[in-house]
C-alpha positions in Angstrom: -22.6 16.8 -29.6 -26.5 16.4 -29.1 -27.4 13.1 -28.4 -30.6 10.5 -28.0 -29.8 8.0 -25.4 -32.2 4.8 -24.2 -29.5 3.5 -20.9 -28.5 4.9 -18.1 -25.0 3.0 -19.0 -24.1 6.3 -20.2 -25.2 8.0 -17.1 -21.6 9.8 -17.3 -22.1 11.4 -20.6 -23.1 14.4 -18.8 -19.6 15.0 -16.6 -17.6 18.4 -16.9 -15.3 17.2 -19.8 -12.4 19.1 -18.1 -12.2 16.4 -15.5 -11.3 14.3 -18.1 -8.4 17.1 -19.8 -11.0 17.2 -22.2 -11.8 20.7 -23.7 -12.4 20.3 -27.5 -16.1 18.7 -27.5 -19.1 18.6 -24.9 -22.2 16.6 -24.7 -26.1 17.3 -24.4 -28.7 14.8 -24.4 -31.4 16.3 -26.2 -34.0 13.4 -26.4 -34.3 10.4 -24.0 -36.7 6.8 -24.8 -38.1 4.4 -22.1 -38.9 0.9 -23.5 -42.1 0.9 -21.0 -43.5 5.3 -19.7 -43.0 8.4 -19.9 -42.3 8.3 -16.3 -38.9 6.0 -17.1 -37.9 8.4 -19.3 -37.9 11.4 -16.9 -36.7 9.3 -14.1 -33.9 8.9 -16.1 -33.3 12.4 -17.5 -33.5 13.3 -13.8 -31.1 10.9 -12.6 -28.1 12.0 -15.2 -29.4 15.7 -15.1 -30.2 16.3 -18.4 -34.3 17.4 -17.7 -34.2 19.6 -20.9 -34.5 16.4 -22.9 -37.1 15.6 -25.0 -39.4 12.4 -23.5 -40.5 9.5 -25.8 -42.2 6.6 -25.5 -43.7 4.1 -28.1 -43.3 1.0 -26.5 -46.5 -1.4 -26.7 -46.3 -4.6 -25.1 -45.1 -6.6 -27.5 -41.7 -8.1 -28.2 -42.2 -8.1 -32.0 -43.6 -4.8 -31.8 -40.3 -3.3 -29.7 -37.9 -4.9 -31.9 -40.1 -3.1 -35.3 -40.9 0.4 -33.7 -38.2 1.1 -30.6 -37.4 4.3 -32.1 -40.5 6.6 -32.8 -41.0 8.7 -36.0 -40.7 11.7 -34.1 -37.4 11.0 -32.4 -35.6 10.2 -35.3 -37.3 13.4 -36.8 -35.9 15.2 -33.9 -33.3 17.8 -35.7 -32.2 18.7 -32.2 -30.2 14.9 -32.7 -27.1 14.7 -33.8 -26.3 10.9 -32.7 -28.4 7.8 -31.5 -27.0 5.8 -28.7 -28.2 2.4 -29.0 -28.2 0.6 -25.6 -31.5 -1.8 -26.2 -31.4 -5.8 -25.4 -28.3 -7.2 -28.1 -31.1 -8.7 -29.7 -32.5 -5.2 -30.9 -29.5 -3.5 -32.2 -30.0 -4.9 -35.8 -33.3 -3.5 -36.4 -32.6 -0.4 -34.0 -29.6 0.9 -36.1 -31.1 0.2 -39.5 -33.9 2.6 -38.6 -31.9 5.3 -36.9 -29.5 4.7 -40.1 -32.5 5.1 -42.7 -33.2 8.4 -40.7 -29.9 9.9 -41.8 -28.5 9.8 -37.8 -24.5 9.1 -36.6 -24.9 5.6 -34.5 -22.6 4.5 -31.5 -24.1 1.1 -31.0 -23.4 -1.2 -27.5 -21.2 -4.4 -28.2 -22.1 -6.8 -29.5 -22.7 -4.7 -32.5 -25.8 -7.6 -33.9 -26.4 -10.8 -32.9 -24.5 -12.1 -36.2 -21.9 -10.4 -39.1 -24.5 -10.7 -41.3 -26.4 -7.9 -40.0 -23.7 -5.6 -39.2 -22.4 -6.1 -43.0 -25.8 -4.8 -43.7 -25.7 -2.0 -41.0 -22.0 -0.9 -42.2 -23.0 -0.8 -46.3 -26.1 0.9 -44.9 -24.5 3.4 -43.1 -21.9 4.3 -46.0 -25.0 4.7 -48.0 -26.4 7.1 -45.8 -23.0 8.9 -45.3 -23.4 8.6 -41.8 -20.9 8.0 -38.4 -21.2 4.5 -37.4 -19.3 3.1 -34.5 -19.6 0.1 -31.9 -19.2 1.3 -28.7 -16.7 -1.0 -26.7 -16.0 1.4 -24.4 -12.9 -0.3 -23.3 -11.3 0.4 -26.6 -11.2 4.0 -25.9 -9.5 4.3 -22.1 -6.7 6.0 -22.4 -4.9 2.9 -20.9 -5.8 1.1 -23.5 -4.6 4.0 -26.5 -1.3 3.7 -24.0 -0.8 0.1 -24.6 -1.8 -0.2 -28.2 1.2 2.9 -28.7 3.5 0.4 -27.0 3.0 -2.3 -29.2 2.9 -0.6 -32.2 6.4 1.3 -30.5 7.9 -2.2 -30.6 8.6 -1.2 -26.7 7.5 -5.2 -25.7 8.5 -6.5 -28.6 6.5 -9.3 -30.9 4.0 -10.4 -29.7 3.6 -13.9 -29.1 0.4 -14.7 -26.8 -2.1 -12.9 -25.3 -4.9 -14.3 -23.0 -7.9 -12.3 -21.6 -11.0 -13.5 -19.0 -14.3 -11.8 -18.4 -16.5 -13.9 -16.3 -18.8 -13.2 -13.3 -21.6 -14.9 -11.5 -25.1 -14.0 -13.0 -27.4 -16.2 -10.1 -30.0 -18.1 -12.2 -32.2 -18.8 -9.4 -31.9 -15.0 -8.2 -32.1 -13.5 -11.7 -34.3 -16.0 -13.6 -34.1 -17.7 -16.8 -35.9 -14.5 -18.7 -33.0 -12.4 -17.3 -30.8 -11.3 -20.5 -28.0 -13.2 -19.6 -30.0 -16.4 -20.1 -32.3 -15.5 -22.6 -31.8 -16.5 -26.0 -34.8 -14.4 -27.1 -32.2 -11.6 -25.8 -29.6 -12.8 -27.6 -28.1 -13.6 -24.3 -25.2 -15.9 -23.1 -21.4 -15.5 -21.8 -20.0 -14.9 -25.7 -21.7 -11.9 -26.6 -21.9 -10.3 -23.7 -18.7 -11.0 -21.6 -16.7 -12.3 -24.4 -16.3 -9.5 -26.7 -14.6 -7.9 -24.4 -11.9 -10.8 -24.1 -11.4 -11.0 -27.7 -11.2 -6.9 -28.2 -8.3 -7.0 -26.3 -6.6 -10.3 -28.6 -7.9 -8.6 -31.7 -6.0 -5.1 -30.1 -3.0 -6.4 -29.1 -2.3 -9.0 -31.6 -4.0 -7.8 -34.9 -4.8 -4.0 -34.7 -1.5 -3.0 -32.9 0.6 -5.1 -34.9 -1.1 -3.5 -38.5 -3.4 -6.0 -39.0 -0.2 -7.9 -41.3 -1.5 -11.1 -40.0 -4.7 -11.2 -41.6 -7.7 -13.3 -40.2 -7.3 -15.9 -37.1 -8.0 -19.6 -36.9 -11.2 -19.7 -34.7 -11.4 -22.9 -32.2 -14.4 -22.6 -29.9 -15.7 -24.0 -27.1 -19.2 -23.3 -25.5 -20.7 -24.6 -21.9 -24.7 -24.2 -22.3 -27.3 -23.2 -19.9 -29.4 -26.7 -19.7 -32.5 -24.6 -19.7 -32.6 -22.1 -22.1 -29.7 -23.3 -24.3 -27.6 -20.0 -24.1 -23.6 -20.4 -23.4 -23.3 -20.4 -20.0 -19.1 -20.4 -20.2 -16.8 -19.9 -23.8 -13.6 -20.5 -24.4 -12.3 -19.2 -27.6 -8.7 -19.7 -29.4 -7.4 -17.9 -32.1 -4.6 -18.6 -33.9 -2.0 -16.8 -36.6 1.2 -18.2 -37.7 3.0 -16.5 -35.0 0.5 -15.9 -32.1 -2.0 -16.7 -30.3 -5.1 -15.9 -28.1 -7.0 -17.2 -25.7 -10.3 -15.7 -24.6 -12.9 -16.9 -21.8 -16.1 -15.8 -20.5 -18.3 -17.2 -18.0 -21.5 -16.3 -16.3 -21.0 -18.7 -13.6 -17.8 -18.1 -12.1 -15.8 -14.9 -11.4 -12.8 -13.6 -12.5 -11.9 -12.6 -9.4 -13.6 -14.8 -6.7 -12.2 -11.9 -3.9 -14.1 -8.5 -4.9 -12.2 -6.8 -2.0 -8.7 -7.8 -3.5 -9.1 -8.3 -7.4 -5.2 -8.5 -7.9 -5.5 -11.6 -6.0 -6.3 -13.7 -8.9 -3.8 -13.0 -11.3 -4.3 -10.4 -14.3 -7.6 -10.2 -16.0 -5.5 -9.7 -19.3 -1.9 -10.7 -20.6 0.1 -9.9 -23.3 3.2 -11.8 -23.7 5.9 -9.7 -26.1 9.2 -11.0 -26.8 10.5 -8.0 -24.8 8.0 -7.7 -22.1 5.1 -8.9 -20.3 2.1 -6.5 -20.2 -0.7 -7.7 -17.1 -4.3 -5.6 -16.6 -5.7 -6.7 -13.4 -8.9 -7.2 -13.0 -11.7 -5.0 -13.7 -9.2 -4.1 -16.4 -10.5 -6.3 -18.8 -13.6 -3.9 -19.2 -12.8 -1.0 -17.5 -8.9 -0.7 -17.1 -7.0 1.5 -14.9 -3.8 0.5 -14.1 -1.2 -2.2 -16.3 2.2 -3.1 -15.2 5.2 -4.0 -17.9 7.2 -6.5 -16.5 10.9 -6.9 -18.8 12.1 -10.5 -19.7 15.2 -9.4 -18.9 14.9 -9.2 -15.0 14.2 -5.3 -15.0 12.2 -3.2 -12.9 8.3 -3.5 -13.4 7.0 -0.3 -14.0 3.6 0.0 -13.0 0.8 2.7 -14.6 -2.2 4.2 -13.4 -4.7 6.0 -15.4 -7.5 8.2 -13.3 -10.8 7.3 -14.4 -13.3 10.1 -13.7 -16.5 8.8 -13.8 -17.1 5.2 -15.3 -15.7 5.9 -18.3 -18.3 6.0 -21.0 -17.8 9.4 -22.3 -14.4 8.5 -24.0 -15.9 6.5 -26.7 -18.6 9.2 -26.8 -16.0 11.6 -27.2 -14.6 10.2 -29.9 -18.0 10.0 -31.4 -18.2 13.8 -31.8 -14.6 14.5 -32.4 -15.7 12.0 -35.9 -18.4 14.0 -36.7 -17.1 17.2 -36.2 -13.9 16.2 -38.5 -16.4 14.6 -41.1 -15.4 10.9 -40.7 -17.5 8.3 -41.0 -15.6 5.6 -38.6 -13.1 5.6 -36.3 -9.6 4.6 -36.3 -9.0 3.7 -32.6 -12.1 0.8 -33.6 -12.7 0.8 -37.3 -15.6 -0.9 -38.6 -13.1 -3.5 -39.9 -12.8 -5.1 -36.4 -15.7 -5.2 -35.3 -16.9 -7.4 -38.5 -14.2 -9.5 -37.4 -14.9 -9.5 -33.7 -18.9 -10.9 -35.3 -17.5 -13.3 -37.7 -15.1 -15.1 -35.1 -18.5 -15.0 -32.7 -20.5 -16.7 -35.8 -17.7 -19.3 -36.2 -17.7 -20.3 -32.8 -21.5 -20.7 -32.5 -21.1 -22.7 -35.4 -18.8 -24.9 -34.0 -21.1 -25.8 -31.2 -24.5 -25.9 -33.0 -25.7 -22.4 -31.3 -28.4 -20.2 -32.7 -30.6 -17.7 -31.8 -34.7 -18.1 -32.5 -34.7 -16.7 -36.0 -36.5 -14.0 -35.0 -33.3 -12.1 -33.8 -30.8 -14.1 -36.2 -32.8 -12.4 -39.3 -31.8 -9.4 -41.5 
């Protein structure tokens, strides 16, 4: 699959596929854009081996101007492209996936997928207009730990289940970072929920609503949200949802960490939980963005049985694998995250803004 790619997130694209017991697709990165030079862009293309690339570079200054003209004519003319990897500022994805969308190109677009679900019901009509690929790229979603627990919930092997709670928080220094940081920036779309959050509720949304076959329809939304005095951005979220026979708890927070002891992570208790009428599935932390190893522990006094999974890499070229495994079998969205949940993943987001009188400058809010 040939690729344009803006972040060296996906530095890992690049890795011998058979590390990964991968052998039916590869990746090239074909084109590469810097926000600022030329000399970002080959910097980067150096640093994840792909010098081949083609370099571009429209950026002029301006804030308005990036969000309007991120993607130059002549990259999304590039026939070498295949798929556009957006991984600009949250606040950009909106305008940067309607234009690589008008150009005709597949899209795997960072979480959050827009700042709101009205823009990404306009980005997913758009894209089944243009009969193109379009996918959100929580990478999470596409570990094979994670495809491993969603089978044992859907295999009825922890039974129903009841409650599942998930935490993603970390400390983002304020002083050390400053406010235009994109963690505090609300011209950046910044803030715990988007960022750090959608991670927590991909996992109730997984566990709860896509493993179980979505039979429980749409959530109650309760939502609570700590701002950053200064800048007005959530600073901590806590957000509850609730079906007539489970419910979730997720929580975010840039000023505190999930696990306060790097060195010992397990230390503080799992990063997720998922409470079956069986069975007790924990993910210790990082798990709840990057998992490699759950234990199942049996209500019945059993054994715990504990799984590792082998992560070569980071783990960013699972979600881009299933990108071009998509493509190649003519589908337009994927089943492991259908474009389904992530509107729902955005409208519980909207709903809890909402609750606590949070918006972005309407500069990044607009469609």
């Amino acid at each position: 699959m040939y690729w344009r790619t803006c972040s060296a997130d996906n530095q890992d694209i690049l890795l011998d596929p058979t590390t990964r017991d991968v052998h039916d697709v590869r990746h090239v990165i074909t084109a590469i854009a810097s926000s600022s030079s030329i000399q970002k862009a080959k910097q980067f293309a150096q640093q994840v081996g792909a010098q081949d690339a083609t370099l571009y570079d429209n950026y002029d200054g301006t804030s308005k101007k990036y969000i309007q003209t991120y993607f130059s004519v002549g990259l999304l003319k590039d026939l070498n492209v295949d798929v556009v990897y957006v991984a600009t500022p949250h606040s950009h994805h909106y305008q940067n996936v309607k234009s690589a969308l008008l150009a005709k190109k597949h899209v795997l677009c960072e979480k959050p997928f827009t700042v709101n679900s009205k823009q990404a019901d306009l980005l997913v009509s758009l894209a089944q207009k243009q009969n193109v690929f379009l996918l959100e790229a929580v990478w999470t979603r596409f570990f094979p730990l994670t495809l491993s627990i969603r089978d044992l919930i859907r295999n009825g092997e922890i039974g129903h289940v009841h409650r599942v709670t998930a935490d993603f928080s970390t400390v983002v220094n304020k002083q050390e970072k400053g406010l235009h940081h994109r963690m505090f920036n609300p011209e950046l779309a910044g803030g715990s929920l988007l960022d750090l959050g959608v991670y927590s509720l991909n996992w109730l949304i997984l566990a709860i609503y896509d493993a179980q076959n979505q039979r429980k329809g749409e959530p109650s939304v309760i939502g609570t949200l700590v701002k950053v005095p200064e800048t007005g951005v959530d600073e901590a979220a806590t957000v509850v949802l609730g079906w007539e026979d489970a419910i979730g708890i997720a929580t975010s927070s840039v000023s505190i960490p999930t696990a306060p002891d790097e060195a010992n992570p397990a230390l503080a208790g799992p990063a997720v939980k998922i409470c079956g009428s069986k069975a007790t599935i924990t993910i210790p932390y990082p798990g709840v963005y990057q998992p490699g190893e759950y234990s199942i522990h049996p209500h019945s006094g059993g054994k715990v049985v504990k799984k590792t999974f082998p992560i070569p890499g980071k783990g960013m070229f699972w979600q881009a694998d299933e990108t071009a495994r998509c493509i190649r079998d003519g589908k337009k969205e994927s089943h492991i995250l259908p474009v389904s949940e992530t509107l729902l993943v955005m409208r519980i987001m909207d709903r809890v803004r909402e609750q606590n009188g949070f918006k972005y400058p309407e500069s990044i809010e607009k469609v």
